[in-house]
C-alpha positions as CSV (number, residue, x, y, z in Angstrom):
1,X,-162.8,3.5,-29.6
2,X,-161.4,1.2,-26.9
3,X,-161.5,-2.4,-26.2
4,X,-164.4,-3.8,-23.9
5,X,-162.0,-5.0,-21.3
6,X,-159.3,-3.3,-19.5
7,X,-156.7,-5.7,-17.9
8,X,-159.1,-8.7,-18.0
9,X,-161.9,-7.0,-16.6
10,X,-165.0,-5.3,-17.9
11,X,-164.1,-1.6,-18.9
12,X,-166.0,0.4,-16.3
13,X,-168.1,2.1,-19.0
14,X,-167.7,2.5,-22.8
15,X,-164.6,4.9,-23.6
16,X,-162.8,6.4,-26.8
17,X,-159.5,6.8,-27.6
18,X,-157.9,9.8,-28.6
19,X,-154.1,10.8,-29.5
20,X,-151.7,13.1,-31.4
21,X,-150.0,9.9,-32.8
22,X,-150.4,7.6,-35.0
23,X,-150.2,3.7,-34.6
24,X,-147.5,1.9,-36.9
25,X,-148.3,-0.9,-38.6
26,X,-151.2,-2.9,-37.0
27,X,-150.1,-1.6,-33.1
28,X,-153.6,0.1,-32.7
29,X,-154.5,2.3,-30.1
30,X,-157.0,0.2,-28.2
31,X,-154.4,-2.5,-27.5
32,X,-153.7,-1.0,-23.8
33,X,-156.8,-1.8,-22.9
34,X,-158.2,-5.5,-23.8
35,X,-156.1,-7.2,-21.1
36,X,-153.2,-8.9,-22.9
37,X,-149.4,-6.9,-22.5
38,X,-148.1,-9.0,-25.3
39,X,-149.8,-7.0,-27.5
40,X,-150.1,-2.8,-27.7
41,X,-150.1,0.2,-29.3
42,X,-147.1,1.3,-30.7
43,X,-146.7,4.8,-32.4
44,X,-145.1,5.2,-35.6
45,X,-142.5,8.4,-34.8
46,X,-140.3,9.7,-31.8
47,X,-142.6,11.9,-29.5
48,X,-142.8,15.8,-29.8
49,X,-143.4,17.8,-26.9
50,X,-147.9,17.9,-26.6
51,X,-148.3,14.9,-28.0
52,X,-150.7,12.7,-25.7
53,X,-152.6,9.6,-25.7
54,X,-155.8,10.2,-24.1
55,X,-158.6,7.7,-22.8
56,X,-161.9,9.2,-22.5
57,X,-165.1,7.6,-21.0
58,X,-168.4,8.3,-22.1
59,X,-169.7,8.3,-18.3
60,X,-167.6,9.2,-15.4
61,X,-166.4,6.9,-12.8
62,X,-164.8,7.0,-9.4
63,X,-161.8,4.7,-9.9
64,X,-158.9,4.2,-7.1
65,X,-155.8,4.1,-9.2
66,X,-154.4,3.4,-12.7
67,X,-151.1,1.3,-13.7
68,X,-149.3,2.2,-16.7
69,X,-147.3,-0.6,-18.7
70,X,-144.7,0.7,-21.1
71,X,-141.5,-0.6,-23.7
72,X,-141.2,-4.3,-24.3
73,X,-138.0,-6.1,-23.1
74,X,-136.7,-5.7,-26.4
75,X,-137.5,-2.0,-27.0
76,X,-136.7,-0.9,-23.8
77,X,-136.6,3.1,-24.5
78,X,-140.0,3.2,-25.8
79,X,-142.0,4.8,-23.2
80,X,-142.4,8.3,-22.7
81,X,-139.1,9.8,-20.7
82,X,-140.7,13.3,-19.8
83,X,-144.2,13.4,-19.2
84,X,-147.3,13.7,-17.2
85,X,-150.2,11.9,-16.0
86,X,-153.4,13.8,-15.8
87,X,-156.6,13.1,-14.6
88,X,-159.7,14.9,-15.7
89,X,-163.5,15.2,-14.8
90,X,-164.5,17.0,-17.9
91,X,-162.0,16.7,-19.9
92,X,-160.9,20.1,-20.3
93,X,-159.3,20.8,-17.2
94,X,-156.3,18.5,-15.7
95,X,-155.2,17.4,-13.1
96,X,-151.3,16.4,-13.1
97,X,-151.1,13.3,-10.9
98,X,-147.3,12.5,-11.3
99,X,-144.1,13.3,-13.3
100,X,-144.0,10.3,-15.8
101,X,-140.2,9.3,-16.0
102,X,-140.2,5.4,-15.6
103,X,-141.6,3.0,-18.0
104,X,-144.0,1.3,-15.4
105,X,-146.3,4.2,-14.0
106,X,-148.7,3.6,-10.7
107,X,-150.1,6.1,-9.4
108,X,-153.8,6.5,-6.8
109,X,-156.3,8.6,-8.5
110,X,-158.1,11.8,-7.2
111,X,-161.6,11.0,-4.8
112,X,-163.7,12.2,-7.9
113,X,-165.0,10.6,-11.1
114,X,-162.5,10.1,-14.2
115,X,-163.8,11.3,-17.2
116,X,-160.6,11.7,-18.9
117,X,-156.5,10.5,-18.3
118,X,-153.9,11.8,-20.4
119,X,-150.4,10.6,-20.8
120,X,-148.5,14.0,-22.5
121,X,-145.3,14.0,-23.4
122,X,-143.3,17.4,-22.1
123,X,-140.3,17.3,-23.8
124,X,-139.4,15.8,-27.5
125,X,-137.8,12.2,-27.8
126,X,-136.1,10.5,-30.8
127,X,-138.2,7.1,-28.9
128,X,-141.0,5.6,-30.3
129,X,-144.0,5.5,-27.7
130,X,-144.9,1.8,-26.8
131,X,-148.0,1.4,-23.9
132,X,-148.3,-2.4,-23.4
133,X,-151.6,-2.0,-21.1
134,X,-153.4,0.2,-18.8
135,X,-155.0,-0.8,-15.7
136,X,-157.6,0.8,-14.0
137,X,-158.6,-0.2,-10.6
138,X,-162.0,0.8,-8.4
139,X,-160.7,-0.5,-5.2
């Protein structure tokens, strides 16, 4: 279940939250999304290869890009090293929209309504996954 706000603005519909990991401590998943990068989700073990943090909204919308936040400045390896972005319009099928490599991720989104974006890790990592916000944009 997400937050109703996404980067100080009203989510674009309501969404859920779904992921192979789990939060530690009280760094729950919907943190990315209610507008504040001091707080976030934080997951409580390195990443294996497959594991994802997906946000899925319950009606589709066309949406012009998405910004990724990732680490803090004090855990600075905590963001996902080798991965990819993917976009969805059903959620089943995926679209990969970059290779996710950087802890700060923008990247335009397909002309079609987002049902689904995945962040998956490829590879495993001894690093903790930290996603201090995600930004969606329509324009």
């Amino acid at each position: 279940m997400a937050g109703n706000c996404v980067s100080g603005h009203q989510a674009p519909s309501p969404a859920e939250i779904d992921s192979s990991l789990e939060p530690h401590r009280d760094y729950y998943r919907e943190l990315p999304f209610h507008g504040d990068p001091a707080t976030f989700f934080w997951s409580n073990r390195g990443l294996q290869q497959g594991d994802h943090f997906t946000f899925t909204l319950k009606k589709p919308e066309k949406l012009a890009a998405v910004t990724i936040l990732m680490r803090t400045d004090r855990y600075r390896h905590e963001y996902v090293h080798a991965g990819v972005p993917g976009f969805s319009t059903d959620g089943e099928t995926w679209q990969k929209l970059a290779d996710l490599n950087a802890a700060t991720v923008n990247v335009e989104l397909p002309d079609e309504p987002l049902h689904s974006l995945r962040l998956r890790a490829e590879k495993k990592q001894r690093y903790w996954l930290i996603i201090r916000e995600i930004v969606l944009s329509d324009g």
